[in-house]
PyMOL commands that place a pseudoatom at each C-alpha (Angstrom):
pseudoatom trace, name=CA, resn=UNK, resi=1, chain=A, elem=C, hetatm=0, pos=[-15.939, -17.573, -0.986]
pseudoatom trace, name=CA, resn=UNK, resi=2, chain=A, elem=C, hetatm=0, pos=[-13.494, -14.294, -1.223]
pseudoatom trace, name=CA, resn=UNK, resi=3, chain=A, elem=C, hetatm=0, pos=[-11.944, -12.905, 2.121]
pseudoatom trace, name=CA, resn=UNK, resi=4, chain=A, elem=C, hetatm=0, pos=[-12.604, -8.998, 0.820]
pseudoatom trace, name=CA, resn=UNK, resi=5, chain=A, elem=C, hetatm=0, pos=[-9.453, -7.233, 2.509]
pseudoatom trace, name=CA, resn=UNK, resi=6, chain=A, elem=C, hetatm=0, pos=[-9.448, -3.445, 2.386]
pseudoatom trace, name=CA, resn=UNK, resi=7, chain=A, elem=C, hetatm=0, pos=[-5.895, -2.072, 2.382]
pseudoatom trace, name=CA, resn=UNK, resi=8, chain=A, elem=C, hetatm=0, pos=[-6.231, 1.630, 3.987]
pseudoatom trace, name=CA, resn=UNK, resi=9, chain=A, elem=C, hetatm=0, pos=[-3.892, 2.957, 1.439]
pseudoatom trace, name=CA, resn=UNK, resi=10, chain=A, elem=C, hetatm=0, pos=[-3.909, 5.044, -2.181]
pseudoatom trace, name=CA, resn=UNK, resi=11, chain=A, elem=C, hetatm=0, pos=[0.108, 3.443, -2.821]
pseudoatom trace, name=CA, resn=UNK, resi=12, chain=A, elem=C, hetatm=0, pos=[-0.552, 1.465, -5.633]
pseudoatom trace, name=CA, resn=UNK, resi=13, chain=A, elem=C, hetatm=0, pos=[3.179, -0.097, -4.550]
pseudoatom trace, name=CA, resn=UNK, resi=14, chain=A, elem=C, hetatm=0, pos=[2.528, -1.284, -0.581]
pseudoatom trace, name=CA, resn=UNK, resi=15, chain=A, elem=C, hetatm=0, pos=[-0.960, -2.320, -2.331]
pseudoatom trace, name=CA, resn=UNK, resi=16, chain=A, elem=C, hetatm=0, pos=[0.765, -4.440, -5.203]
pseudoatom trace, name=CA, resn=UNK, resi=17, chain=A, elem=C, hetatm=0, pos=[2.938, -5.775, -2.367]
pseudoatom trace, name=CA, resn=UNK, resi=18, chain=A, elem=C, hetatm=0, pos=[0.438, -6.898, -0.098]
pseudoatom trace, name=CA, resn=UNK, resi=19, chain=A, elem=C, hetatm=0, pos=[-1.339, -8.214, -2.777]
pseudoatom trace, name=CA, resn=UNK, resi=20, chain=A, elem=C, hetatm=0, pos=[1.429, -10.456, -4.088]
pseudoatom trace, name=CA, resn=UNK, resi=21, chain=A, elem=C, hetatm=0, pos=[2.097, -11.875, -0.588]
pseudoatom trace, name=CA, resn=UNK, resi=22, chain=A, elem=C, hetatm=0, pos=[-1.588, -12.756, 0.126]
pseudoatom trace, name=CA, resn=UNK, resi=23, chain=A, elem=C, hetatm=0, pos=[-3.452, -16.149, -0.896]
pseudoatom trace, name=CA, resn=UNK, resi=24, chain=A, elem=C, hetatm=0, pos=[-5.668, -16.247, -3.677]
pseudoatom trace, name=CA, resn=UNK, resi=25, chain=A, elem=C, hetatm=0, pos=[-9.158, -16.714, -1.288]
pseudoatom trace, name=CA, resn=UNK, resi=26, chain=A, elem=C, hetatm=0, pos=[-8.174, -12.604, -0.315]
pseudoatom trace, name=CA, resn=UNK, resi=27, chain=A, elem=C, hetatm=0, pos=[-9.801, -10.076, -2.633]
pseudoatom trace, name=CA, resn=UNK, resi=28, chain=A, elem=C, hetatm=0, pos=[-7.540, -7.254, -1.780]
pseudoatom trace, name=CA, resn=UNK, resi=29, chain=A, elem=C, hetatm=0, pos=[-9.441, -3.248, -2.499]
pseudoatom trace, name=CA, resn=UNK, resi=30, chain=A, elem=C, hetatm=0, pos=[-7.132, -0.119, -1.830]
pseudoatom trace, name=CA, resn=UNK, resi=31, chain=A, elem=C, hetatm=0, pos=[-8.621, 3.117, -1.192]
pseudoatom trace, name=CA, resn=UNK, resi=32, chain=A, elem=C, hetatm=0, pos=[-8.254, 3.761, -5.134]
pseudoatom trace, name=CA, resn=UNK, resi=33, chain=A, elem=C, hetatm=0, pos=[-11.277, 1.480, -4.862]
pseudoatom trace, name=CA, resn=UNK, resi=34, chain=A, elem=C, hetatm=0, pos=[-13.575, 4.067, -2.665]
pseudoatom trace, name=CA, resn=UNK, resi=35, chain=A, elem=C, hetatm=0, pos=[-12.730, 7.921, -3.734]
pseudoatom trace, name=CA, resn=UNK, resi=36, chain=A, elem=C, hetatm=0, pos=[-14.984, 9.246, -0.948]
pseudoatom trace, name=CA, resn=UNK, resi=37, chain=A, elem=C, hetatm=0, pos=[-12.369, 7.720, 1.619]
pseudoatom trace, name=CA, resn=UNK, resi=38, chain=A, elem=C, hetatm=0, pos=[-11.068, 10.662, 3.470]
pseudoatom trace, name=CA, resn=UNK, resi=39, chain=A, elem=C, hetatm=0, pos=[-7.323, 10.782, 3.813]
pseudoatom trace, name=CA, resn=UNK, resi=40, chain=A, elem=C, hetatm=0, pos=[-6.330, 9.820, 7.641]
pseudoatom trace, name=CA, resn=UNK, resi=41, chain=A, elem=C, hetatm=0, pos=[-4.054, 12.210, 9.430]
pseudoatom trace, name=CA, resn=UNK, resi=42, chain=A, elem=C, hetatm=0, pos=[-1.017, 10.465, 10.560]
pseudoatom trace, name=CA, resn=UNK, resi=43, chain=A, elem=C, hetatm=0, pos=[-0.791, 12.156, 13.698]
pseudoatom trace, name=CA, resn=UNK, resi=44, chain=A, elem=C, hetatm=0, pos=[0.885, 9.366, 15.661]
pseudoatom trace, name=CA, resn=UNK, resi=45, chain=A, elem=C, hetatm=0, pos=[4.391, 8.988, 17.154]
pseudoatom trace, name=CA, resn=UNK, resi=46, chain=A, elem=C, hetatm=0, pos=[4.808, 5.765, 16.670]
pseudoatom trace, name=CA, resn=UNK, resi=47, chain=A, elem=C, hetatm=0, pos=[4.371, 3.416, 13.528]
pseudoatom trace, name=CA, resn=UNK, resi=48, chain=A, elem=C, hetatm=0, pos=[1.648, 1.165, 15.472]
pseudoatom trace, name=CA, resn=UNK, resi=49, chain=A, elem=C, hetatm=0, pos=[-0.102, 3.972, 16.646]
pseudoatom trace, name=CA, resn=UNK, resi=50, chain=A, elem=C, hetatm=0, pos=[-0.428, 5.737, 12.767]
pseudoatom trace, name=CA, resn=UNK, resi=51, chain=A, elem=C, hetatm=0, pos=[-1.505, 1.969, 11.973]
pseudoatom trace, name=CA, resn=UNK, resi=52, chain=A, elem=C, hetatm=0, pos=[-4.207, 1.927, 14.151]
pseudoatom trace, name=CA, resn=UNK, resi=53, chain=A, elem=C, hetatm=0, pos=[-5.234, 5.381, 13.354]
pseudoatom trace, name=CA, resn=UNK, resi=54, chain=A, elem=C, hetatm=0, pos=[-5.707, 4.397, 9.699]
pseudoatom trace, name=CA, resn=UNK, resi=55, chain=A, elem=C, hetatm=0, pos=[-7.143, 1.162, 10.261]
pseudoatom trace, name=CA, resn=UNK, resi=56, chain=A, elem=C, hetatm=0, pos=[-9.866, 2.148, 12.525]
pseudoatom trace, name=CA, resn=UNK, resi=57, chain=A, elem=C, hetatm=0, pos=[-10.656, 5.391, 11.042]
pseudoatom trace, name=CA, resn=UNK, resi=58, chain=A, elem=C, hetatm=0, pos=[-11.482, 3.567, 7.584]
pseudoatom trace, name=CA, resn=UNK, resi=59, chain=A, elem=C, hetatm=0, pos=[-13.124, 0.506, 8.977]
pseudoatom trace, name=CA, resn=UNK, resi=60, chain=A, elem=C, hetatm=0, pos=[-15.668, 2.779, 10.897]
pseudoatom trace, name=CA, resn=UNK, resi=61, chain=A, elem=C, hetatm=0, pos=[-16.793, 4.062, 7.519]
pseudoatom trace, name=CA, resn=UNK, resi=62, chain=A, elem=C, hetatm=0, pos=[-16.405, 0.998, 4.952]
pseudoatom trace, name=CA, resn=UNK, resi=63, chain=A, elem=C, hetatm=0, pos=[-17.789, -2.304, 5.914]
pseudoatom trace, name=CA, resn=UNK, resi=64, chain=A, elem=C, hetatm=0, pos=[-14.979, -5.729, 5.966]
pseudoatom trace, name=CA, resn=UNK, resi=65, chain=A, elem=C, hetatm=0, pos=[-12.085, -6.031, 7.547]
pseudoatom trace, name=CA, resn=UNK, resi=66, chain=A, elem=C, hetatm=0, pos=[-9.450, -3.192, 7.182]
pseudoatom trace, name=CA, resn=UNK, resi=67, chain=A, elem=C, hetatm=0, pos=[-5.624, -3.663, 7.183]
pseudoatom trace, name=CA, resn=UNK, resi=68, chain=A, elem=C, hetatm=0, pos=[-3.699, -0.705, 7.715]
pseudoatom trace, name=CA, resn=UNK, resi=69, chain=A, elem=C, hetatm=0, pos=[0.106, -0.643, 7.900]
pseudoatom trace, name=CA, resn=UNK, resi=70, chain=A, elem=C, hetatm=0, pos=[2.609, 1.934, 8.678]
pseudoatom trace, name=CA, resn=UNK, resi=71, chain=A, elem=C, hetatm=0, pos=[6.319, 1.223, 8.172]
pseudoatom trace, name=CA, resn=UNK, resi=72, chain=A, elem=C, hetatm=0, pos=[9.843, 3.167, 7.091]
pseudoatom trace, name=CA, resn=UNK, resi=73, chain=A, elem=C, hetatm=0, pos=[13.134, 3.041, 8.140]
pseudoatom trace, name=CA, resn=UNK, resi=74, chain=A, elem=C, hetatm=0, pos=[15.035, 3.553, 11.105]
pseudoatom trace, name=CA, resn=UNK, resi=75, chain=A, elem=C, hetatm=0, pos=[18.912, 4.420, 11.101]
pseudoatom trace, name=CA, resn=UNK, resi=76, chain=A, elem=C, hetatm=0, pos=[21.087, 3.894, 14.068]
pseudoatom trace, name=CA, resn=UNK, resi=77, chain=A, elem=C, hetatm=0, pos=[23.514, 6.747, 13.428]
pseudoatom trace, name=CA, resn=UNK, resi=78, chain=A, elem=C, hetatm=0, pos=[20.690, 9.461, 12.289]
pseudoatom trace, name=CA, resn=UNK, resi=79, chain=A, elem=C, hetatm=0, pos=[18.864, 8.008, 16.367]
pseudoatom trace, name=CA, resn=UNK, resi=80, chain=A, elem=C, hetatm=0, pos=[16.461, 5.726, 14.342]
pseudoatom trace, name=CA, resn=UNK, resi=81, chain=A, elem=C, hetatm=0, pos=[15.480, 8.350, 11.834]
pseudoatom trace, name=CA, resn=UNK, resi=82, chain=A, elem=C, hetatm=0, pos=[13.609, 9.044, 9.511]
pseudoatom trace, name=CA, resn=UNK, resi=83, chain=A, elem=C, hetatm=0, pos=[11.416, 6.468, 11.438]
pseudoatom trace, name=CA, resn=UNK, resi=84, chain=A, elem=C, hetatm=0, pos=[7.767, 7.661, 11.125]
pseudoatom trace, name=CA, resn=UNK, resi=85, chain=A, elem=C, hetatm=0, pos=[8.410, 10.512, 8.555]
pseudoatom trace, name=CA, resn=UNK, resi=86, chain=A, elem=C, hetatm=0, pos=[9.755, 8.064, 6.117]
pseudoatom trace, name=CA, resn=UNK, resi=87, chain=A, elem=C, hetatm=0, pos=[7.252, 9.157, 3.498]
pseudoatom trace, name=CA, resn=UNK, resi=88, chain=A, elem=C, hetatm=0, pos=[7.713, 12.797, 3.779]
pseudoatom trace, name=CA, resn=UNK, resi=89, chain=A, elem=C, hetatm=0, pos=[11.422, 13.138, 5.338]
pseudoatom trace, name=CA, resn=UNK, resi=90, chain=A, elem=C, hetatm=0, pos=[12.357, 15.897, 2.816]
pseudoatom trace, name=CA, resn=UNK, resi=91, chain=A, elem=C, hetatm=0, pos=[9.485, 17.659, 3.170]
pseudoatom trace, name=CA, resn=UNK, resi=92, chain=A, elem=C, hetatm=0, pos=[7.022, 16.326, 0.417]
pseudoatom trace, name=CA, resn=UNK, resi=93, chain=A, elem=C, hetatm=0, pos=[4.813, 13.129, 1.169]
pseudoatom trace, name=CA, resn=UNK, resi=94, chain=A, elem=C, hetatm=0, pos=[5.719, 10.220, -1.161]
pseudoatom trace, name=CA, resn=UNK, resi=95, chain=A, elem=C, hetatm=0, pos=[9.088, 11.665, -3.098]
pseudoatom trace, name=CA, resn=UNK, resi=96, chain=A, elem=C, hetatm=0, pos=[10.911, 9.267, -2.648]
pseudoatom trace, name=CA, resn=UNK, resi=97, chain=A, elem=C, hetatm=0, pos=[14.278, 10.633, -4.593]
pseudoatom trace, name=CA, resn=UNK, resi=98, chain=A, elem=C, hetatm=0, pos=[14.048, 13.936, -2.412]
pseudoatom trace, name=CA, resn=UNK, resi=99, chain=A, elem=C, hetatm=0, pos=[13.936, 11.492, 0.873]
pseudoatom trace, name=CA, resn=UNK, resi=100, chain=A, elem=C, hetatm=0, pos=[16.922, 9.327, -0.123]
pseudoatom trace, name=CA, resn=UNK, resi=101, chain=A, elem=C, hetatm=0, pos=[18.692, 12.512, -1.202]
pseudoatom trace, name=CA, resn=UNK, resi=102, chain=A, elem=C, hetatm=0, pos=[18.291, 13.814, 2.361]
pseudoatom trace, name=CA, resn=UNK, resi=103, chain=A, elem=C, hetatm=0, pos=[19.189, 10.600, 3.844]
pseudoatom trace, name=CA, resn=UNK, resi=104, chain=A, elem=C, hetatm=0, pos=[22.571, 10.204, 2.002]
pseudoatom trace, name=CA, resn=UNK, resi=105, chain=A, elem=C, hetatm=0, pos=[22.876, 14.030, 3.146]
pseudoatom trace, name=CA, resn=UNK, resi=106, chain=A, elem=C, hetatm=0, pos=[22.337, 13.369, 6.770]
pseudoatom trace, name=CA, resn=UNK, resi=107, chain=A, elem=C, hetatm=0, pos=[24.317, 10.007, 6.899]
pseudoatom trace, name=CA, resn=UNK, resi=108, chain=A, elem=C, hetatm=0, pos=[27.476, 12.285, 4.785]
pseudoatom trace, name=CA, resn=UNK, resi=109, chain=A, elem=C, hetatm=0, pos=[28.589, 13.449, 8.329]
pseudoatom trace, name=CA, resn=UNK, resi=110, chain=A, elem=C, hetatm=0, pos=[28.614, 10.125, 10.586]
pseudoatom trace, name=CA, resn=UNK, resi=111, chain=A, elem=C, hetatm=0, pos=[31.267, 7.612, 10.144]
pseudoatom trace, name=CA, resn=UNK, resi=112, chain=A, elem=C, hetatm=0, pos=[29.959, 4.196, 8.550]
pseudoatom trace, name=CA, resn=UNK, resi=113, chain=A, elem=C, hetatm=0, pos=[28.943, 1.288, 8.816]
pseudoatom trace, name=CA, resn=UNK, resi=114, chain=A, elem=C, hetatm=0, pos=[25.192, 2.852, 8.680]
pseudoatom trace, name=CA, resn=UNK, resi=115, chain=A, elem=C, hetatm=0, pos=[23.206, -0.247, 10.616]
pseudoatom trace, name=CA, resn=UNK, resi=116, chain=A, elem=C, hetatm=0, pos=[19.740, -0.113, 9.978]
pseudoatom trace, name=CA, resn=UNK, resi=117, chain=A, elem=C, hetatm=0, pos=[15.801, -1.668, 10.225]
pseudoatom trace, name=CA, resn=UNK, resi=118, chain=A, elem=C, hetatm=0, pos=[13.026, -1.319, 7.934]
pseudoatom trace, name=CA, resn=UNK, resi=119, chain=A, elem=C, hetatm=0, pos=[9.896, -1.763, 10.611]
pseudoatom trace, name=CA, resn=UNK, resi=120, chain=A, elem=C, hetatm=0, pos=[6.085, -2.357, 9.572]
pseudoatom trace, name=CA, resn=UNK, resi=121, chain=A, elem=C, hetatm=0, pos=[3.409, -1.993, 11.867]
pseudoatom trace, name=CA, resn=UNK, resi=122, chain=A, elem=C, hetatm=0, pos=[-0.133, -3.629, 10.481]
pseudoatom trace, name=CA, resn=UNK, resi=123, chain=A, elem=C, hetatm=0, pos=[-2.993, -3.051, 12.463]
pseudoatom trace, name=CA, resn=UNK, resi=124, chain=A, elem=C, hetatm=0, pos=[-6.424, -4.857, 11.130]
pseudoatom trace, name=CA, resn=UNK, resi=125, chain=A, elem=C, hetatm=0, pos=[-9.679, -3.251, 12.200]
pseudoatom trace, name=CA, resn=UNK, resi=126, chain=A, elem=C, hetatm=0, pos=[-13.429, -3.841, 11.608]
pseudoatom trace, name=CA, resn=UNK, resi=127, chain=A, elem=C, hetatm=0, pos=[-16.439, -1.296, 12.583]
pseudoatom trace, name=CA, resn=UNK, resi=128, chain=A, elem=C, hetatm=0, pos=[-13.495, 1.017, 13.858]
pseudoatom trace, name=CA, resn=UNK, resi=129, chain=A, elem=C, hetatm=0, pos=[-12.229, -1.220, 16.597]
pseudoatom trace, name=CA, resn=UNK, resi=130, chain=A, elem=C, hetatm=0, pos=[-8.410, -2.994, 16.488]
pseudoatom trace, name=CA, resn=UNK, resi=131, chain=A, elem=C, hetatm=0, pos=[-9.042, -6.423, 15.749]
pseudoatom trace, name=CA, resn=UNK, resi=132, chain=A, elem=C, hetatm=0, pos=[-5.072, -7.244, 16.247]
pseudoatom trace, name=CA, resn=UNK, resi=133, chain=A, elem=C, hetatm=0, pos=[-1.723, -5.612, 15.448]
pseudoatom trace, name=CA, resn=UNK, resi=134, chain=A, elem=C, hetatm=0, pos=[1.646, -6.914, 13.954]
pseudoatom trace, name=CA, resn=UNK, resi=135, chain=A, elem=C, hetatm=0, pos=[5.074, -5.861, 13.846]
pseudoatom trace, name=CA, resn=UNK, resi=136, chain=A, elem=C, hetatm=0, pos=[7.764, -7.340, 11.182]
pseudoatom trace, name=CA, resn=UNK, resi=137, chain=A, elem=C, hetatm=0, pos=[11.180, -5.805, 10.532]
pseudoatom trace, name=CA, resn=UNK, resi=138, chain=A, elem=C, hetatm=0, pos=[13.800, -6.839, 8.515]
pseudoatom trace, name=CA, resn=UNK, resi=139, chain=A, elem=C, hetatm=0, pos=[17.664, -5.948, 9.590]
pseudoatom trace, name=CA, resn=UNK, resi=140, chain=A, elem=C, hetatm=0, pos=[20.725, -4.403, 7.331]
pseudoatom trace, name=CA, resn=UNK, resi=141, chain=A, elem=C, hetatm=0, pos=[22.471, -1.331, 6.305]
pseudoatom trace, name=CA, resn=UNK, resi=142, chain=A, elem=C, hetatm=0, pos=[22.693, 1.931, 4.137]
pseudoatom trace, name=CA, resn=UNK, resi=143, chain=A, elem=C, hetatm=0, pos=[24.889, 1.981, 1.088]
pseudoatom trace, name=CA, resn=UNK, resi=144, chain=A, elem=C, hetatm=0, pos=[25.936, 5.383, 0.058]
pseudoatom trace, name=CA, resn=UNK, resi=145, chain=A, elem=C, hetatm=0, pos=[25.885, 4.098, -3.426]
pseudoatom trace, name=CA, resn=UNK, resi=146, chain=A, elem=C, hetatm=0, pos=[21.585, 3.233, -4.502]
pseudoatom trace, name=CA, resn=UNK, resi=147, chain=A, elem=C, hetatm=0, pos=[21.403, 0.648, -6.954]
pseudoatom trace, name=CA, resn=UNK, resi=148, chain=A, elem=C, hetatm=0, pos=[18.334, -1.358, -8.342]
pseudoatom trace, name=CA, resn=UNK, resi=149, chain=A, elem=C, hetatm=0, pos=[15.849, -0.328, -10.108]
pseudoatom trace, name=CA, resn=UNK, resi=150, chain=A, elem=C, hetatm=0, pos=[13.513, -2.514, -8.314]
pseudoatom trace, name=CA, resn=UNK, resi=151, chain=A, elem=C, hetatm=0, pos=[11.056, -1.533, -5.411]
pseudoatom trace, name=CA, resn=UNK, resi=152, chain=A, elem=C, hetatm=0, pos=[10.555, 1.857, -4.042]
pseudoatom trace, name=CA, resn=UNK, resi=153, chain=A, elem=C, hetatm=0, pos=[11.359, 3.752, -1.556]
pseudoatom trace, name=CA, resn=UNK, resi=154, chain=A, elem=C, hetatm=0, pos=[14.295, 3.300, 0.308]
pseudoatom trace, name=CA, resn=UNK, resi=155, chain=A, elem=C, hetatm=0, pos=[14.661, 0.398, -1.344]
pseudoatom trace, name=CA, resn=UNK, resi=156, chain=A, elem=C, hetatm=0, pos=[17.870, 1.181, -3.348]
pseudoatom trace, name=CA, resn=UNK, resi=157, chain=A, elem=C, hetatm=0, pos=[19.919, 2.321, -0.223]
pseudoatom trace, name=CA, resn=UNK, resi=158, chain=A, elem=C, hetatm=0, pos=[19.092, -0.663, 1.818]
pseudoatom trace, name=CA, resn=UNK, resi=159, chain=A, elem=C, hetatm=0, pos=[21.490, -3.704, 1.887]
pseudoatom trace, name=CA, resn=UNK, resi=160, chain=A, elem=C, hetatm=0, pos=[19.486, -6.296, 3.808]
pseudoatom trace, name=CA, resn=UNK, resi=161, chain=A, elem=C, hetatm=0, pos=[21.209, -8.495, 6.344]
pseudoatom trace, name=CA, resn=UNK, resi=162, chain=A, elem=C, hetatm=0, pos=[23.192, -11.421, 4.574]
pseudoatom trace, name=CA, resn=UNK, resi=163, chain=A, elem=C, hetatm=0, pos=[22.988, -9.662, 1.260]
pseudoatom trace, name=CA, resn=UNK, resi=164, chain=A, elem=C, hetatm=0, pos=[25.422, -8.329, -1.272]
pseudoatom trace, name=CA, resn=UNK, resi=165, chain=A, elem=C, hetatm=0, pos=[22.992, -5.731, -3.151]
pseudoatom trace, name=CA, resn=UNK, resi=166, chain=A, elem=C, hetatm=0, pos=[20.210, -3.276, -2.163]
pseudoatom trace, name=CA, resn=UNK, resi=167, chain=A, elem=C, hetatm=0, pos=[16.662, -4.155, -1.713]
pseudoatom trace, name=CA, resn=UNK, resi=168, chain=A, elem=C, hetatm=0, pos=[16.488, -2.265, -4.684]
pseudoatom trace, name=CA, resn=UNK, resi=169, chain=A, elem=C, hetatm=0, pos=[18.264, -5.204, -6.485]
pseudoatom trace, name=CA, resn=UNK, resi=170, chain=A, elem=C, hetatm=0, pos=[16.219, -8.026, -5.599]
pseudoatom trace, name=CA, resn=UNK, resi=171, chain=A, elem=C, hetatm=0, pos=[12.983, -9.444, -7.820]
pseudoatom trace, name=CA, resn=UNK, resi=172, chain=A, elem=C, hetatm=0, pos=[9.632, -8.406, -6.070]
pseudoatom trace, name=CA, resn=UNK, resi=173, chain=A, elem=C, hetatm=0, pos=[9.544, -12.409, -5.097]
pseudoatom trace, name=CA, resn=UNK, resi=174, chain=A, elem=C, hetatm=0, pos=[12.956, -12.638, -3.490]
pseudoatom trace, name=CA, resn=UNK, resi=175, chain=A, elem=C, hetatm=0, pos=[11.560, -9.298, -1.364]
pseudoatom trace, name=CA, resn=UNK, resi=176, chain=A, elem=C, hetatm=0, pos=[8.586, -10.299, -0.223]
pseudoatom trace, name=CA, resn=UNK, resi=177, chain=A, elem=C, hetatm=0, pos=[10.235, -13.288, 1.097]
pseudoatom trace, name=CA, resn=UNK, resi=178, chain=A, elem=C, hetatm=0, pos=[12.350, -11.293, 3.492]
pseudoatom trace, name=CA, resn=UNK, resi=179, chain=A, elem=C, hetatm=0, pos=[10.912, -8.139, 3.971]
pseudoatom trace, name=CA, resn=UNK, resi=180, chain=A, elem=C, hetatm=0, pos=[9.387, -5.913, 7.096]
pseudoatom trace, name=CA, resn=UNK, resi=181, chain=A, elem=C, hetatm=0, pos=[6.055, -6.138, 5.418]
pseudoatom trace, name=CA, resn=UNK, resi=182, chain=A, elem=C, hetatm=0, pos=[6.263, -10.149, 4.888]
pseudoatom trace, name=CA, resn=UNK, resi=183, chain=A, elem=C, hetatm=0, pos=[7.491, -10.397, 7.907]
pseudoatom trace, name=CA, resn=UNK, resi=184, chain=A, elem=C, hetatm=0, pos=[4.303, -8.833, 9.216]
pseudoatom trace, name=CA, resn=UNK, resi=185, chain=A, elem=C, hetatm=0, pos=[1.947, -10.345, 6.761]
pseudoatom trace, name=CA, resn=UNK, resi=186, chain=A, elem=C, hetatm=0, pos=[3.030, -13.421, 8.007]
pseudoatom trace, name=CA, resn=UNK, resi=187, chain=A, elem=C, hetatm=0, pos=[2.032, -12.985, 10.987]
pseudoatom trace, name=CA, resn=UNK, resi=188, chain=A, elem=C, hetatm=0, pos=[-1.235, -11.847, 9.907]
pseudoatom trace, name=CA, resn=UNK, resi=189, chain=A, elem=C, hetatm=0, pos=[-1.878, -14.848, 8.040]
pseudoatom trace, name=CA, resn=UNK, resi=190, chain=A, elem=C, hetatm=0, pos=[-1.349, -17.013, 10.689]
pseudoatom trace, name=CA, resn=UNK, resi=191, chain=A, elem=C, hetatm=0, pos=[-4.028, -15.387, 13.348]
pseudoatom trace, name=CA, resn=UNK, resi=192, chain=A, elem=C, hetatm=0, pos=[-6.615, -15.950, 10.621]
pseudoatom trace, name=CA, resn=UNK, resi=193, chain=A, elem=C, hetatm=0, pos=[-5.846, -19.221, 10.734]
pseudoatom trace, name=CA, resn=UNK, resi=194, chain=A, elem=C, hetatm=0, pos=[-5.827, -19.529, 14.291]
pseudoatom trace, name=CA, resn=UNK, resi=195, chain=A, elem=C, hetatm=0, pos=[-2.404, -20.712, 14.125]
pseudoatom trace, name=CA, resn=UNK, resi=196, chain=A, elem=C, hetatm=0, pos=[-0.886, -17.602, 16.272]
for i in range(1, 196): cmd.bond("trace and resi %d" % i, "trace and resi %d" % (i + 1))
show_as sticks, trace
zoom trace
């Protein structure tokens, strides 16, 4: 019998991600799935708390478990920007060229090395209540040179710890083994199994 696990998202990439990192006895739905979803208002301040926000909201008006995760990247130089506005630093939600434009802007008037975190919060709800949270992050640096055509987002600017090329640059496999939201998933994976 199929775990049915709602992802609280319409980003057919963090959905294809979680997807990939999940066993076979999850049948994973996006909000693609159910159009009457409302959007959920990010109004948090925190990555956790816009987590919860989405995971609860959705799980109070679908039935099954609901995973919701909120994540970006935080830069030491910029004071852990663009942090929760990730997704819509530049202005526009989801352009991810614009944001990594900006970025490379803001970063052109600190001095390197540019050390940096991509964090994930995942909160999983049912019936609107927080069923448990998880945190993952994976450690590196910006490159003011994006390369790889792999991934999205910040992806092609990020040079994870112990690495010679971008996120951007690695095969989805070889990223799901190290990244935030593995690192997160992980975790998940192990409280269902009562191994947290």
């Amino acid at each position: 019998m199929k775990k049915i696990l709602i992802v609280a998202t319409r980003n057919a990439h963090k959905v294809q991600e979680i997807a990939a990192m999940l066993p076979e006895e999850f049948e994973v739905h996006s909000l693609a799935d159910f159009p009457e979803a409302p959007e959920v208002e990010e109004t948090g301040t925190t990555f956790a708390e816009n987590a919860a926000l989405k995971a609860c909201g959705i799980s109070a008006l679908l039935p099954g478990m609901v995973l919701a995760d909120d994540s970006g990247l935080c830069v030491d130089a910029l004071g852990g920007a663009p942090g929760v506005m990730s997704a819509r630093y530049a202005g526009e939600h989801g352009n991810d060229a614009a944001n990594n434009q900006r970025l490379l802007q803001e970063l052109g008037v600190h001095p390197a090395p540019y050390t940096a975190r991509f964090m994930c919060c995942m909160c999983v709800a049912e019936g609107g209540r927080v069923l448990a949270e998880y945190t993952g992050k994976v450690e590196g640096a910006i490159t003011l040179s994006p390369a790889g055509e792999h991934g999205f987002g910040y992806d092609p600017l990020f040079v994870p710890a112990g690495y010679d090329c971008t996120m951007a640059q690695l095969s989805a496999d070889q990223k799901n083994a190290i990244s935030h939201r593995a690192d997160a998933l992980q975790q998940f994976l192990k409280g269902m199994t009562g191994e947290a």
